[in-house]
N, C-alpha and C positions, 0 to 999 in steps of 0.2 A: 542576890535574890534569896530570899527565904526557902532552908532545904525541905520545905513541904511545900512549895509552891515547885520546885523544882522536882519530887517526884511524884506530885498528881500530873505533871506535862509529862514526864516521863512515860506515866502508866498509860495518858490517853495515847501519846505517839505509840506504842507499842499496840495495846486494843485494836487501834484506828490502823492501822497496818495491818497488824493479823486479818484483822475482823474485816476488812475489804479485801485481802486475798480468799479468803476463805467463801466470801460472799462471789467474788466474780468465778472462783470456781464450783460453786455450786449451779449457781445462774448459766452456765455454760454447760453444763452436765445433763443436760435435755429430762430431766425431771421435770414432771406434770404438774402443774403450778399447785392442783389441790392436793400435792402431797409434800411442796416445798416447806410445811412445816417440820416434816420428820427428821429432814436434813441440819435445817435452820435451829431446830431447839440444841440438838446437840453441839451443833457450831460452836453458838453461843457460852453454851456452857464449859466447852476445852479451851474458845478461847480467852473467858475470862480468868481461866484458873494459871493456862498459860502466858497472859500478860503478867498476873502477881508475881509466876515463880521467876520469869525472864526480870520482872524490876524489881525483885529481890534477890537476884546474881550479879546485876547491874550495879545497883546500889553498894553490893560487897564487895565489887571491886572496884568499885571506885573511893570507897573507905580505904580498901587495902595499900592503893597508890597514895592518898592521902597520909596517912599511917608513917609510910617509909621515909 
């Protein structure tokens, strides 16, 4: 498999993880539906920033074992 094709799946599996943890526990948090955006933007934004840097730790060590 092509190693761009193998860390765009990478990056969604992580997002797609994060970002539905993140979502069932907002969703459970009894937050007033017209305020679930205050929650939601932020979500959003730690966890796209935190799928990059997890599949950019990911990818280094997987070079690293690769490497040796």
């Amino acid at each position: 498999m092509n190693p761009k094709q193998v860390g765009a799946i990478r990056r969604a599996v992580i997002y797609f993880v994060v970002g539905y943890g993140g979502l069932a526990v907002i969703n459970n948090a009894g937050i007033a539906p017209e305020r679930m955006w205050m929650a939601y933007l932020p979500l959003f934004v730690v966890v796209y920033f935190f799928a990059r840097w997890a599949d950019a730790r990911l990818a280094a060590m997987g070079q690293d074992k690769s490497d040796g």
